[in-house]
N, C-alpha and C positions, 0 to 999 in steps of 0.2 A: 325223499326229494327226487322228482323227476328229471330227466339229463336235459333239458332245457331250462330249466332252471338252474341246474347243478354248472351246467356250462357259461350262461350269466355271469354267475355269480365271479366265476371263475377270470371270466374277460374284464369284470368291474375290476377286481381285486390286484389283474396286470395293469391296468390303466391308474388306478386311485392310492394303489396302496404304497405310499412312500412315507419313509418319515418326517417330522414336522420339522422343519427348517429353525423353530422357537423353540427345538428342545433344549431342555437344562438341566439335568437331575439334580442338581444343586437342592433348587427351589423344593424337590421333594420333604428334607431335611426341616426347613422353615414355610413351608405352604402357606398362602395368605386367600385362596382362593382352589374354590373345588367346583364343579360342573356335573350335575348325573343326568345322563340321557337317559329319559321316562316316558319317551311319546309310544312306547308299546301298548300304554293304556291299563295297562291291569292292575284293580284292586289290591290282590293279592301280592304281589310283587309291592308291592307302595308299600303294605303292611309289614311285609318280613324287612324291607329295611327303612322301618319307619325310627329305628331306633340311632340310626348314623345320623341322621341332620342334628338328633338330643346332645349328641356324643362330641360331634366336632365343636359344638358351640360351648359345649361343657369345657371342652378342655382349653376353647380359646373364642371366645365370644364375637373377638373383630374377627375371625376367619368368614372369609363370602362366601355362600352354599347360591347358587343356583340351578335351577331343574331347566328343563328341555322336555316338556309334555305337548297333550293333547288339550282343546276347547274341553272336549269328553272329561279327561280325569285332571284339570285342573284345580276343581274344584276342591278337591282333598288336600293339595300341597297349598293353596293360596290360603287354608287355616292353620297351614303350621307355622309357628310364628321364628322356625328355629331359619325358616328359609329368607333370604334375601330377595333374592330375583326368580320370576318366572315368564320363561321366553315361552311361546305356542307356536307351535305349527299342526301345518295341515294335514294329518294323515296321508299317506302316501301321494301327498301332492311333490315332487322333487321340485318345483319352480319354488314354492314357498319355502322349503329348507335349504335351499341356495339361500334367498334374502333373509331368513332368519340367521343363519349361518356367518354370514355378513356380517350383519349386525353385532352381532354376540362376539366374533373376533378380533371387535375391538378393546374387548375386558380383558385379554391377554390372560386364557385363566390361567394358573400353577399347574393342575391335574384334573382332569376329562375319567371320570368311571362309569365304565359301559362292560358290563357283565354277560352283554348278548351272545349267546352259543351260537347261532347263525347270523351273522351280519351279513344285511340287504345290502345293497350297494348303492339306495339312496344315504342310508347310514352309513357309510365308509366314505362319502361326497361329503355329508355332515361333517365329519371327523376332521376328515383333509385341510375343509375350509376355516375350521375353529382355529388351527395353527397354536394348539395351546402348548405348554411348556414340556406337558404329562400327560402321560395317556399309559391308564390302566386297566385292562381286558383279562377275558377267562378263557385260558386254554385258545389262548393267539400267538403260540410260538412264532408260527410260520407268517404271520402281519408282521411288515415293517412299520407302522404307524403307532404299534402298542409299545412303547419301551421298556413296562413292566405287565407281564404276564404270571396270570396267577393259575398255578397247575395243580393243587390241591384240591381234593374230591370234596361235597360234602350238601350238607344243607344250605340253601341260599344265602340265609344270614351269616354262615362260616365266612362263605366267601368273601362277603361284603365286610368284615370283621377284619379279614388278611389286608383288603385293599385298604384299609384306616393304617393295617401295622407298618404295610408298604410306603404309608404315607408319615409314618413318625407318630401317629395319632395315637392315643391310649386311651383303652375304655373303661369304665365299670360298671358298668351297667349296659345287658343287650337284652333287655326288656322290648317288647314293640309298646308302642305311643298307638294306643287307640283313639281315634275321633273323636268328640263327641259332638252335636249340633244341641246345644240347650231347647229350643222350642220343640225340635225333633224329642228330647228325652223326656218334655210333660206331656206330649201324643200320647205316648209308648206308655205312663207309667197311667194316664188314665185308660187307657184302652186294656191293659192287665186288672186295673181297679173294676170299671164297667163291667168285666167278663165275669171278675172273681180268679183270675188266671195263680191260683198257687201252686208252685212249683212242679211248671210245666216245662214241656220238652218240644224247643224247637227244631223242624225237619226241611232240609233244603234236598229238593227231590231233582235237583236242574242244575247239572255241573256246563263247562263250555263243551261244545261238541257232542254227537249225535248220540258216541256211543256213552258218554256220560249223562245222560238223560230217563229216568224212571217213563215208561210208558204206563197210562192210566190202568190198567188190569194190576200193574205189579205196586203204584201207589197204594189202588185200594187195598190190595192183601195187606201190605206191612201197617198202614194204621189199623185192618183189620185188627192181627196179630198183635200189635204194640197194646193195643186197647187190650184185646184182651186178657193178657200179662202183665198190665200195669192201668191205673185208672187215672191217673195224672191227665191233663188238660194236654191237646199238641197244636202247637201253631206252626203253622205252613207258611217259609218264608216266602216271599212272591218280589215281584217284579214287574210294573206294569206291564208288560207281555204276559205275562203267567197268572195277574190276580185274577180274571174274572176266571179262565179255567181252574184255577186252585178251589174255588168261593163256592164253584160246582160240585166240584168232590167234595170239599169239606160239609157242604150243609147234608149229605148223606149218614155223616155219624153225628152221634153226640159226642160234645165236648172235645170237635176239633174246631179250632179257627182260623183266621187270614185276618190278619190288621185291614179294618173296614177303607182305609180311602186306597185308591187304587195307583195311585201318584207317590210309589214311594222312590227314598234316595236309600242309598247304601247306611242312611244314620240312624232310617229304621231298623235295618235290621242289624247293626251294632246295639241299637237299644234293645232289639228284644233277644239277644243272644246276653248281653252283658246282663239280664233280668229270670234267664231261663238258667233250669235244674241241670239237663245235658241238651247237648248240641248232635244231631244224626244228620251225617250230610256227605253227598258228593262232589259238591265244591270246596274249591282248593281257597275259595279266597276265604269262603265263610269259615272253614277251618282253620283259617291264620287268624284270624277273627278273635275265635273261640280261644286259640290257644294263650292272646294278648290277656286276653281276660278270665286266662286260668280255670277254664270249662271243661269238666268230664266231655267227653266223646263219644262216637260211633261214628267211623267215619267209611267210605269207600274208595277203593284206590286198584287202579288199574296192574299188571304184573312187570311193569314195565321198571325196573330195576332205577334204573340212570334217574328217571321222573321222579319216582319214588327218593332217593338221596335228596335230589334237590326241595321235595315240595312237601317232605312230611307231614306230620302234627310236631312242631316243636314245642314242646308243652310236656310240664312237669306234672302234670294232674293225667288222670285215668285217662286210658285213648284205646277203644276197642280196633282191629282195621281187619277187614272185609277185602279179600281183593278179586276180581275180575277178567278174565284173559281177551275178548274181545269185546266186550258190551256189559252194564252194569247190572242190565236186567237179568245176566245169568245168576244173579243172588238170589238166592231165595229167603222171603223172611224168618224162617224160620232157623238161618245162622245165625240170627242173633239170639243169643243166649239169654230167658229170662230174667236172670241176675244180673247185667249189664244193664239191664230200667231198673234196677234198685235205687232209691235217687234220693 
């Protein structure tokens, strides 16, 4: 973080951060209402606790779940039927999360979970304004707005697990609740049909950030490679930015391919992950993915410790991991281990 930013944050944090004048802890005891701020957008994050919205409603049906997302990733939560309400705002607009902010503080919620390791200080403006009962955060000793701070290390889902116990909540089940889009899964299951695609192995070559990214030289070696240690079909998952580049490489071997329309959502490639033998990948979402749906692995991961706790494979099925000290393309394919495509 650089010291203009660091120094921001630092000025927000003396101006914004008080506690909420509606606090109760009482209400924690008997919660009638929860709020999770999700306008960061990320797939990934949705998935690892896609299993808390299952959970609170489980254990008590009239409890009110509402999110705080993006236009972007709304689209995910507005199919979960466990959710109530879904507020939008406008990515780093702060005009718009004042007036959403507003709004929303008139629901009076019980408890606000916001798991943010860094909080921005239009998000601490959010917070302030919500004026809700609770407000539970990770590793916020030092915030007066958080009344319960969760300091416990661990994989995201732990986290999100503690913030339920904090709440009185009980679970049995931290399974993730994968998507599904029905017309998205007869695309998917003809487009396997059409190819002949039998137990093939999906590859996601395009993590977030530069240095999560496979460059074209090191794509082609590892389907090289892969090919020729195993004869299985590989589909390359794409993303309208990356289909026609992916469609380019793949028509150079046989028997790789790219889902033909180029317009896809995140439900393709939940179908063609939930349809495939293993999953090889450097993203994090599509490995939360895989893990929902109980899928051998290969996966790559940076050496960065702290990341790593947080964003594992949580998954009880086979998980190869590859890791990387500044860029992913220092892998060679040849670390992966013949026997790891045994499938």
């Amino acid at each position: 973080m650089n010291k203009l930013k660091a120094l921001r944050l630092k000025v927000g944090k003396w101006m914004l951060d008080k506690s909420s004048r509606a606090n109760n802890p009482q209400s924690l005891k008997h919660p009638k209402s929860f709020l999770f701020l999700r306008q960061d957008g990320k797939i990934g994050d949705y998935i690892v606790s896609s299993f808390v919205f299952r959970e609170i409603k489980k254990f008590n049906p009239l409890i009110k779940i509402g999110v705080i997302c993006t236009k972007q990733n709304a689209y995910l939560f507005q199919r979960n039927h466990n959710i109530d309400e879904i507020y939008l705002v406008k990515k780093r607009n702060i005009l718009d999360y004042i007036k959403t902010a507003l709004f929303i503080r008139k629901e009076r919620y019980d408890i606000v979970i916001d798991p943010t390791i860094v909080l921005r200080n239009r998000d601490l403006l959010l917070l302030r304004i919500l004026n809700a009962r609770n407000y539970i955060g990770y590793r916020k000793a030092d915030y007066n707005i958080f009344n319960i701070n969760i300091t416990k290390d661990g994989h995201f889902s732990e986290i999100y697990k503690e913030a339920l116990a904090q709440s009185n909540i009980s679970l049995s089940d931290d399974n993730y609740d994968i998507p599904q889009d029905g017309s998205t899964k007869e695309e998917i299951l003809r487009f396997i049909s059409d190819n002949k695609l039998n137990n093939f192995i999906t590859i996601n070559f395009y993590g977030a950030g530069k240095n999560r990214k496979f460059n074209d030289t090191h794509i082609i070696d590892y389907l090289a490679y892969i090919r020729s240690h195993h004869k299985c079909p590989l589909v390359l998952l794409s993303t309208p930015d990356t289909h026609k580049h992916l469609s380019k490489i793949a028509n150079q071997f046989d028997d790789v391919f790219v889902y033909s329309k180029p317009h896809t959502t995140i439900y393709h490639t939940i179908e063609l992950i939930r349809n495939c033998a293993l999953l090889i990948s450097v993203d994090t979402s599509t490995i939360h993915i895989a893990s929902g749906l109980n899928k051998p692995m290969i996966c790559f991961y940076s050496q960065d410790k702290e990341n790593f706790t947080h964003w594992h494979p949580n998954s009880k099925n086979t998980c190869h991991i590859l890791y990387y000290h500044d860029n992913v393309n220092e892998i060679s394919p040849k670390e992966i281990k013949p026997e790891w495509l045994d499938i």
